[in-house]
C-alpha positions as a Markdown table, in Angstrom:
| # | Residue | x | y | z |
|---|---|---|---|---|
| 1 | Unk | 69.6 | 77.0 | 116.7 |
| 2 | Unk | 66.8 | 79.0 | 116.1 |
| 3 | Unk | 67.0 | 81.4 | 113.2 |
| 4 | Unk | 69.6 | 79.8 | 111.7 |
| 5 | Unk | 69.2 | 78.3 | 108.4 |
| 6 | Unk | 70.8 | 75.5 | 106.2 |
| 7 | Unk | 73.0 | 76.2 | 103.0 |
| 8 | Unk | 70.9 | 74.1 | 99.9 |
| 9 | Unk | 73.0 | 75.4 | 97.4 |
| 10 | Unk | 76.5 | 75.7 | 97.1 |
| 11 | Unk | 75.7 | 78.4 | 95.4 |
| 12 | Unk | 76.6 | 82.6 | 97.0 |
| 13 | Unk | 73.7 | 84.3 | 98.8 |
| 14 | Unk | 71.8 | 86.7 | 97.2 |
| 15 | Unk | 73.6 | 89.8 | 98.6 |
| 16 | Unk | 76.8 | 88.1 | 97.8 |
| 17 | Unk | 79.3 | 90.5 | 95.6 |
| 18 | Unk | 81.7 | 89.4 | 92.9 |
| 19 | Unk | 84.3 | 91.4 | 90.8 |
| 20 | Unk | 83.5 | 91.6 | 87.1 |
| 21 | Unk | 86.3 | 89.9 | 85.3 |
| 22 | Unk | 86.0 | 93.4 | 83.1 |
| 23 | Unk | 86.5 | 95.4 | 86.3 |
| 24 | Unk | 89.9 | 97.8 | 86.7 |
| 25 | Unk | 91.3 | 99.3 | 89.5 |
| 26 | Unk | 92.6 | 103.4 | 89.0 |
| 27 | Unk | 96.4 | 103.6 | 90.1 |
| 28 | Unk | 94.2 | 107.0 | 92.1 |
| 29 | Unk | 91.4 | 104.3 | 93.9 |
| 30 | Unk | 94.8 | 102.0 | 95.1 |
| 31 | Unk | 96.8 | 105.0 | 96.6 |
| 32 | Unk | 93.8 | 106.4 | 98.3 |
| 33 | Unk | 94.0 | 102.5 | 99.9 |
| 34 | Unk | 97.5 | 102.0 | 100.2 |
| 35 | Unk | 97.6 | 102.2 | 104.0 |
| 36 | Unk | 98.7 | 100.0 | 107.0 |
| 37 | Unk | 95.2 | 98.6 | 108.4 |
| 38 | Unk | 94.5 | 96.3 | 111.0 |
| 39 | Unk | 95.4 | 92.7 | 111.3 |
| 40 | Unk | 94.1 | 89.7 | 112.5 |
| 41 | Unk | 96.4 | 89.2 | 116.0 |
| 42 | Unk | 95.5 | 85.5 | 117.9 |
| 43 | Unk | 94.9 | 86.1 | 121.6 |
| 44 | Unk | 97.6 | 85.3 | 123.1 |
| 45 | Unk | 99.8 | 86.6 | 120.6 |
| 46 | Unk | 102.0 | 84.2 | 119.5 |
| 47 | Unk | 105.3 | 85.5 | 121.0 |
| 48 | Unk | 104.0 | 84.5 | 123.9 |
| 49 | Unk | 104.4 | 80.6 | 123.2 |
| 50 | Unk | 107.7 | 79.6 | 123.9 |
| 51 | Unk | 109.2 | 76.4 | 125.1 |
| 52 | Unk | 109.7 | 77.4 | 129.1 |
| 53 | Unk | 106.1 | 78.3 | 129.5 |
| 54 | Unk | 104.7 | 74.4 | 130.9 |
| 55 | Unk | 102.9 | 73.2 | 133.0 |
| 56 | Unk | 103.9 | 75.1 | 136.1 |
| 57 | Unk | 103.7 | 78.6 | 134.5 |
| 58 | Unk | 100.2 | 77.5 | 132.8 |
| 59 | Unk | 99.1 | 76.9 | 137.0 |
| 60 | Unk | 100.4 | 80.2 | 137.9 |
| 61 | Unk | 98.3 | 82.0 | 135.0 |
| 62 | Unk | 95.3 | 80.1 | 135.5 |
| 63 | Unk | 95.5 | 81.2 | 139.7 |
| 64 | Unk | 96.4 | 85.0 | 138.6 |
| 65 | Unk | 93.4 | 85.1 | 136.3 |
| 66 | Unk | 91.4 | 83.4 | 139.1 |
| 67 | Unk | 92.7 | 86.0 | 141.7 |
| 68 | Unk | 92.1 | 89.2 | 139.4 |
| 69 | Unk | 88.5 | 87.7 | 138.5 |
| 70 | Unk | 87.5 | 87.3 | 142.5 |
| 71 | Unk | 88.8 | 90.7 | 142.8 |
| 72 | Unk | 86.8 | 92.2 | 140.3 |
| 73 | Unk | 83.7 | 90.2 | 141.6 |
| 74 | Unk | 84.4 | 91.5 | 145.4 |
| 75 | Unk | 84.7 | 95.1 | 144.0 |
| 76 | Unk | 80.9 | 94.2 | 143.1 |
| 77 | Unk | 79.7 | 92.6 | 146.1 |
| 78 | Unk | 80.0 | 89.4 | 144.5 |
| 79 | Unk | 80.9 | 86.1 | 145.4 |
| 80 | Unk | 83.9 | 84.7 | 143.8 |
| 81 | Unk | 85.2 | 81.1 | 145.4 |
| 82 | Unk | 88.4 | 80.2 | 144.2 |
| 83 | Unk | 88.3 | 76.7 | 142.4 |
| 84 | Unk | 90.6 | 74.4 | 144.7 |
| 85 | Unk | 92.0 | 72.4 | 141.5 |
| 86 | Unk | 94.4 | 75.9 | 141.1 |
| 87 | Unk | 94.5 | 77.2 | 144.5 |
Protein backbone atom coordinates (compact mmCIF):
# COMPACT_ATOMS: atom_id res chain seq x y z
CA UNK A 1 0.00 0.00 0.00
CA UNK A 2 1.07 3.29 -0.56
CA UNK A 3 2.26 5.29 2.47
CA UNK A 4 2.81 2.42 4.41
CA UNK A 5 6.12 1.60 5.55
CA UNK A 6 8.15 -1.53 6.69
CA UNK A 7 9.25 -2.16 10.43
CA UNK A 8 13.58 -2.58 10.06
CA UNK A 9 13.90 -2.73 13.57
CA UNK A 10 12.31 -4.56 16.16
CA UNK A 11 12.93 -1.80 17.97
CA UNK A 12 9.62 0.98 19.28
CA UNK A 13 8.99 4.01 17.07
CA UNK A 14 10.25 7.09 18.00
CA UNK A 15 7.02 8.52 19.58
CA UNK A 16 6.77 5.32 21.44
CA UNK A 17 6.29 5.84 25.44
CA UNK A 18 7.63 3.59 28.18
CA UNK A 19 7.18 3.68 32.03
CA UNK A 20 10.32 4.39 33.95
CA UNK A 21 11.10 1.46 36.13
CA UNK A 22 11.49 4.53 38.87
CA UNK A 23 8.01 5.77 38.13
CA UNK A 24 5.01 5.67 41.04
CA UNK A 25 1.59 5.92 40.86
CA UNK A 26 -0.25 8.48 43.78
CA UNK A 27 -3.11 6.39 45.66
CA UNK A 28 -4.91 10.36 44.48
CA UNK A 29 -3.85 9.82 40.35
CA UNK A 30 -5.54 5.91 40.72
CA UNK A 31 -8.82 7.10 42.41
CA UNK A 32 -9.24 9.98 40.03
CA UNK A 33 -9.06 6.64 37.38
CA UNK A 34 -10.78 4.09 39.25
CA UNK A 35 -13.91 4.10 37.00
CA UNK A 36 -15.93 1.58 34.80
CA UNK A 37 -14.73 2.52 31.10
CA UNK A 38 -15.47 1.01 27.95
CA UNK A 39 -14.77 -2.43 26.74
CA UNK A 40 -13.83 -4.14 23.89
CA UNK A 41 -17.48 -5.99 22.83
CA UNK A 42 -17.11 -8.49 19.46
CA UNK A 43 -19.82 -7.76 16.99
CA UNK A 44 -22.08 -10.05 17.38
CA UNK A 45 -21.70 -10.24 20.97
CA UNK A 46 -21.00 -13.44 22.04
CA UNK A 47 -24.29 -14.33 23.76
CA UNK A 48 -25.52 -14.48 20.62
CA UNK A 49 -23.64 -17.85 19.56
CA UNK A 50 -25.40 -20.65 20.79
CA UNK A 51 -25.82 -24.15 19.56
CA UNK A 52 -29.57 -23.74 17.81
CA UNK A 53 -28.49 -20.92 15.66
CA UNK A 54 -27.35 -23.28 12.20
CA UNK A 55 -27.65 -23.20 9.20
CA UNK A 56 -31.26 -22.38 8.67
CA UNK A 57 -31.33 -19.38 11.13
CA UNK A 58 -27.78 -18.16 9.51
CA UNK A 59 -30.28 -18.16 5.91
CA UNK A 60 -32.89 -16.25 7.61
CA UNK A 61 -30.38 -13.51 8.90
CA UNK A 62 -28.53 -13.26 5.88
CA UNK A 63 -32.26 -12.64 3.81
CA UNK A 64 -33.41 -10.02 6.73
CA UNK A 65 -30.10 -8.11 6.33
CA UNK A 66 -30.65 -8.39 2.53
CA UNK A 67 -34.32 -7.14 2.94
CA UNK A 68 -33.54 -4.17 5.38
CA UNK A 69 -30.41 -3.14 3.00
CA UNK A 70 -32.92 -3.01 -0.35
CA UNK A 71 -35.12 -1.08 1.87
CA UNK A 72 -32.74 1.42 2.79
CA UNK A 73 -31.46 1.59 -0.94
CA UNK A 74 -35.27 2.14 -2.29
CA UNK A 75 -35.74 4.89 0.41
CA UNK A 76 -32.85 6.44 -1.85
CA UNK A 77 -33.90 5.70 -5.22
CA UNK A 78 -31.51 3.05 -5.45
CA UNK A 79 -31.46 -0.15 -6.88
CA UNK A 80 -31.13 -3.03 -4.64
CA UNK A 81 -31.55 -6.77 -6.41
CA UNK A 82 -31.82 -9.29 -3.99
CA UNK A 83 -29.10 -12.04 -4.49
CA UNK A 84 -31.02 -15.32 -5.48
CA UNK A 85 -28.50 -17.69 -3.43
CA UNK A 86 -30.75 -16.28 -0.09
CA UNK A 87 -33.89 -15.38 -1.65
Amino acid sequence: MAGMQTPTSTEPPEHATHASPSMTLSPDLLRQFDTPGPRYTSYPTADRFVETFGAAAFAAALRQRAAAACTWAAARRRSCPMPSSIA
